[in-house]
C-alpha positions in Angstrom: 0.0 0.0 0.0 1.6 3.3 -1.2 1.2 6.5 1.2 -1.6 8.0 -1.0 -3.8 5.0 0.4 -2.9 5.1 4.0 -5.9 4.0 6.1 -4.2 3.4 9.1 -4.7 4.0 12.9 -3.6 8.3 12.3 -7.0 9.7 11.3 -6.4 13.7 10.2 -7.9 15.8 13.2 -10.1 17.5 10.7 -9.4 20.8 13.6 -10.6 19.0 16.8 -8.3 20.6 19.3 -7.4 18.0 21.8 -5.9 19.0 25.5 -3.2 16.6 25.8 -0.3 16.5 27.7 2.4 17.9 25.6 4.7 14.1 25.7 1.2 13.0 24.6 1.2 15.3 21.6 4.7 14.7 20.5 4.4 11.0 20.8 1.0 11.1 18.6 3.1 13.2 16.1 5.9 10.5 16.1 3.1 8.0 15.0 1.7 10.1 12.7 4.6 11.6 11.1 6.3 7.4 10.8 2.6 6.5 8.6 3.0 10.1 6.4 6.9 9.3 5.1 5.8 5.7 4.7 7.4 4.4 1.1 7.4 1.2 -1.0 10.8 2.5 -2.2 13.1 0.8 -0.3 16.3 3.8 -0.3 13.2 6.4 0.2 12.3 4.4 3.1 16.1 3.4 4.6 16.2 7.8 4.3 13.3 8.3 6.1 14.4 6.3 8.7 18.0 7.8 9.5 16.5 11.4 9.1 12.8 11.9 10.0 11.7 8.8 12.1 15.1 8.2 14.2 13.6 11.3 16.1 15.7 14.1 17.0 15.2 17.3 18.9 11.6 18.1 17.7 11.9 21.5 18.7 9.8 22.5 15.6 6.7 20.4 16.5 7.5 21.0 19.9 6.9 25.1 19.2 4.4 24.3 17.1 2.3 22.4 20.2 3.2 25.1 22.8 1.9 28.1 20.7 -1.1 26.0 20.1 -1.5 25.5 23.9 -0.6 29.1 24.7 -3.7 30.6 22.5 -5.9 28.1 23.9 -5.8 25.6 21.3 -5.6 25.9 17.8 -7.4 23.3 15.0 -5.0 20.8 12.7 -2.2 21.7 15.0 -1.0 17.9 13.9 -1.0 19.2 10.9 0.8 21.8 10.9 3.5 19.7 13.6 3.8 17.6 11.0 4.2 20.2 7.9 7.1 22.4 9.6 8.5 19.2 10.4 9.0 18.1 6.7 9.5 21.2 5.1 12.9 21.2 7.7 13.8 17.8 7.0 13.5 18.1 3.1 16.1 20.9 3.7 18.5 18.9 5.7 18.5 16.5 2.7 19.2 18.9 0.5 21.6 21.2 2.8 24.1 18.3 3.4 24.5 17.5 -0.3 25.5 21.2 -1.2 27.2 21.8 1.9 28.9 18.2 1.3 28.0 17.3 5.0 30.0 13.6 6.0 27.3 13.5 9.3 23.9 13.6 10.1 22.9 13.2 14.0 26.3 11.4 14.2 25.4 9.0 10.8 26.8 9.2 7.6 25.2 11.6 5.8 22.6 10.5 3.0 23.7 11.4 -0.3 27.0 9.7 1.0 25.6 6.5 1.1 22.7 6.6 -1.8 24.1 9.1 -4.3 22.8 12.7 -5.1 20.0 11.7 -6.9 17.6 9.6 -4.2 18.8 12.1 -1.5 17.7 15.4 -3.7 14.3 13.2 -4.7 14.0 11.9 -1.2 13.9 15.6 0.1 10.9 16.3 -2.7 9.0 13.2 -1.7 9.1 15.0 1.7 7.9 18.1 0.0 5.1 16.2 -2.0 4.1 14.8 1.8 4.2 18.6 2.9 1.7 19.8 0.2 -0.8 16.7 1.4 -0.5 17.1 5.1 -1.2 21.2 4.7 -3.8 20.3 2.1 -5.7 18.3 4.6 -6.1 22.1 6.8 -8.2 24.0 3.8 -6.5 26.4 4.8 -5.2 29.1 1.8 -3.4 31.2 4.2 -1.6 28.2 5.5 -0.3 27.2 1.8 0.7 30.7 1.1 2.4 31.0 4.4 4.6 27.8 3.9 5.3 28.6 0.1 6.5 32.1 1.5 8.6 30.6 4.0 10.2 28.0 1.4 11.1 30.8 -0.8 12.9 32.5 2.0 14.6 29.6 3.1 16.1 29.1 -0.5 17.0 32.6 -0.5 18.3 32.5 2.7 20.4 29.6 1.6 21.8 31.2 -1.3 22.5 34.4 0.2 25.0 32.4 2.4 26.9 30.7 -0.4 26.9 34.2 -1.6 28.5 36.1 1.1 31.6 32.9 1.0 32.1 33.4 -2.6 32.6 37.2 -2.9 34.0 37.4 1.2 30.8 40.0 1.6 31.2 39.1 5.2 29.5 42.0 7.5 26.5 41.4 10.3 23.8 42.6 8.3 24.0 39.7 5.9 24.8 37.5 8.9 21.8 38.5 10.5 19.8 38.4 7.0 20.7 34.6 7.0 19.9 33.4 9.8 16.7 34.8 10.3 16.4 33.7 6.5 17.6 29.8 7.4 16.4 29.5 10.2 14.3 32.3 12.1 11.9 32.1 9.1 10.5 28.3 9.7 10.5 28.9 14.1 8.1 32.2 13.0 5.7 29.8 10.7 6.1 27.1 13.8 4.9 29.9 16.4 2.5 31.7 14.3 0.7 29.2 12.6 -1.3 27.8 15.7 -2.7 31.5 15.7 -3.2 32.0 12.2 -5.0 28.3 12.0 -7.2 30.0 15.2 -7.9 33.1 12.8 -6.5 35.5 15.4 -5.0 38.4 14.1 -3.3 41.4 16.7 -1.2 41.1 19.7 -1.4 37.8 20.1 -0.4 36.5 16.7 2.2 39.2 16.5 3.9 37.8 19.8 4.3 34.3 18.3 5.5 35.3 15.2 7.9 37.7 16.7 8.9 35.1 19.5 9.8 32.9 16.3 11.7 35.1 14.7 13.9 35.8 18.1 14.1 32.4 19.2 15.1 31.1 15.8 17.6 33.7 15.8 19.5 33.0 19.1 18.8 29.3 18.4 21.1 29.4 15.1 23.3 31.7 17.1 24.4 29.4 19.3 24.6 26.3 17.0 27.2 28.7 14.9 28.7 29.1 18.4 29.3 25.5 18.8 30.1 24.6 15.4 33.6 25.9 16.1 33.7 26.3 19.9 31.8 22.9 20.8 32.7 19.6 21.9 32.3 17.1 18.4 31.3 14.7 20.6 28.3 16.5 21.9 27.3 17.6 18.4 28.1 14.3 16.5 29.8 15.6 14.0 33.3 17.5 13.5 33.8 20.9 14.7 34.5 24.1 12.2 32.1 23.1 9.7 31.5 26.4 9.0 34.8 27.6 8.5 35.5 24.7 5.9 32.5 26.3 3.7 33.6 29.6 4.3 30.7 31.1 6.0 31.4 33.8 8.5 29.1 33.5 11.7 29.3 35.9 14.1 31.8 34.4 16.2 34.4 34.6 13.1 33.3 38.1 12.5 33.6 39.7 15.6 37.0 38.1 15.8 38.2 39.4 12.2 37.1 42.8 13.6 40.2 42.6 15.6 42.7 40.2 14.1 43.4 40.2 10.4 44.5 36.8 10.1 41.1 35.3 10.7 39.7 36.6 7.4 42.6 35.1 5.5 41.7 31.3 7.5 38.4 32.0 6.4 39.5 32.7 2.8 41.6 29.4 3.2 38.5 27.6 4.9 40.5 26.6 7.4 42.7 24.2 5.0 46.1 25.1 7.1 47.0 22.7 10.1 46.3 24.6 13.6 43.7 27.1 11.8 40.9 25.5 13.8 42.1 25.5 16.9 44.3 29.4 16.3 40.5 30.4 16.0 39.3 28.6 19.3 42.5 30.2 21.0 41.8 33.5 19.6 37.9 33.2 20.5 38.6 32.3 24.4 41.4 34.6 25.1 40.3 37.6 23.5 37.2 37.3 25.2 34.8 37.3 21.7 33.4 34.0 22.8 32.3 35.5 25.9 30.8 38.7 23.6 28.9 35.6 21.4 27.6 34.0 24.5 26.1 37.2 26.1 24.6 38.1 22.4 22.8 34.8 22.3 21.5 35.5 25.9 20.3 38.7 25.3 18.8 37.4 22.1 17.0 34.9 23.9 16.1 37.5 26.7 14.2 39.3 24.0 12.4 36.3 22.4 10.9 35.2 26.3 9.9 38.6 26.7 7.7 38.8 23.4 5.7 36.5 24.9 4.7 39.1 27.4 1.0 39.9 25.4 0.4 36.6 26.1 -1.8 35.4 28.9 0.1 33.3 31.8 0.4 29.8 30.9 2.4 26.7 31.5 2.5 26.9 27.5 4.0 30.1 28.4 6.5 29.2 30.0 7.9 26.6 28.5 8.3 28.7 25.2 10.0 31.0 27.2 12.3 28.4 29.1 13.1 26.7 25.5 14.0 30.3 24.7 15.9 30.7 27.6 17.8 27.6 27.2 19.6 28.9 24.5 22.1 30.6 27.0 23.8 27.4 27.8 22.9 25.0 25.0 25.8 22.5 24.4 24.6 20.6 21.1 
């Protein structure tokens, strides 16, 4: 039975809000998200498994669940769990094969094991799922809402590769792309709950504007650790980054005040020692301490967009996820 035909145990909510416990509401999405990737194809399915089944942080659906919760419940929030979810995972797919990744979550990256061409078409069959699942909502706002936020993610993609090929390195078009990578698809996660509820106002704005923050300090401190992390915690090798040339802000606060880094940069980071003459350079010119208090005060702002909210323990917890971005260490 191909995934057109599913009839299984996952019935589409058809916008009954249910008050579950969150755990609940993840592990329902796990379920449902396991029957919507379902493939014949064995490579499609052996993809699917690594990437979108083998779990992961969820902090998508999770954001997606606690804006739901903190407007009081929002229809086909499964739904849209389940599309955010996708629409990240057909860009991880695609991401590691340009960026020419070697790991996934601490696996061999995909297109390393099947070839280009089942990774690029695995990430569209993900797509093709996305377009069914936000279908199933009847919602036009929600379909132009994602296609919006897939065209900013490309761009946002491309402006990067930009800024390594002509060394346009400044903090304007670092902050451009990660709000573009990254910050855009938190925002939909946040704000959809509200737009699927039909509110418009405060409210709405807070979510969408708590995205955009969190996503913001969230890619923040993943550039942070990308060099200045433990590759054991991340599951991958450090200075990924600096091998593709892209400047985060870490690398451009130090280039500010040593010459040298842009000409590692230029290098990416091809000369033994480079890695580690950044790290060095990060922790005793006090720049990583800079980055860290940026990415708290970042996250400071996202927890208090929240504040048009009423209380909740939905709330809170967006706030604490928020929050947690001050000592993240993977």
């Amino acid at each position: 039975m191909g995934p057109r035909e599913y009839r299984g145990p996952w019935p589409y909510t058809q916008g009954v809000v249910k008050p579950l416990p969150l755990e609940a509401k993840l592990a329902a999405f796990e379920e449902a998200l396991s029957e919507l990737v379902r493939s014949e194809v064995l490579f499609v399915r052996l993809i699917h498994q690594d990437l979108v089944t083998a779990g992961g942080k969820r902090i998508r659906p999770r954001l997606v669940f606690l804006a739901s919760g903190a407007v009081g419940g929002a229809p086909f929030e499964l739904e849209l769990a389940l599309a955010v979810e996708l629409l990240h995972s057909a860009t991880l797919l695609h991401d590691d094969l340009i960026d020419e990744a070697e790991l996934r979550r601490g696996k061999e990256a995909a297109y390393r094991r099947y070839g280009n061409a089942v990774s690029v078409l695995s990430g569209d069959f993900l797509l093709s799922r996305l377009l069914h699942v936000v279908a199933k909502t009847g919602s036009l706002e929600l379909v132009e809402a994602f296609a919006e936020t897939a065209r900013v993610l490309a761009e946002g993609e491309v402006l990067q590769f930009q800024v390594a090929a002509l060394e346009d390195y400044s903090l304007e078009n670092y902050e451009r792309i990660i709000t573009a990578k990254t910050a855009a698809l938190m925002a939909l996660a946040t704000e959809g709950p509200a737009l699927l509820k039909g509110l418009k106002g405060a409210w709405r704005e807070a979510l969408r504007r708590f995205g955009l923050l969190y996503g913001q300090a969230f890619q923040m401190r993943d550039d942070y650790l990308d060099l200045m992390g433990s590759p054991e915690a991340l599951g991958k090798p450090v200075g990924g980054d600096v091998r593709e040339g892209k400047a985060t802000l870490l690398t451009l606060l130090l280039m500010e005040r040593f010459p040298e880094v842009r000409a590692i940069l230029k290098r990416r980071g091809g000369e033994a020692g480079d890695l580690e003459r950044l790290r060095a350079l990060a922790r005793e010119s006090g720049v990583a301490e800079e980055v860290e208090a940026r990415i708290r005060e970042r996250a400071l702002l996202a927890a208090e967009a929240l504040d048009p909210l009423p209380d909740s323990p939905y709330k809170e917890a967006l706030k604490d996820l928020a929050l947690a971005e001050g000592k993240r260490l993977a």
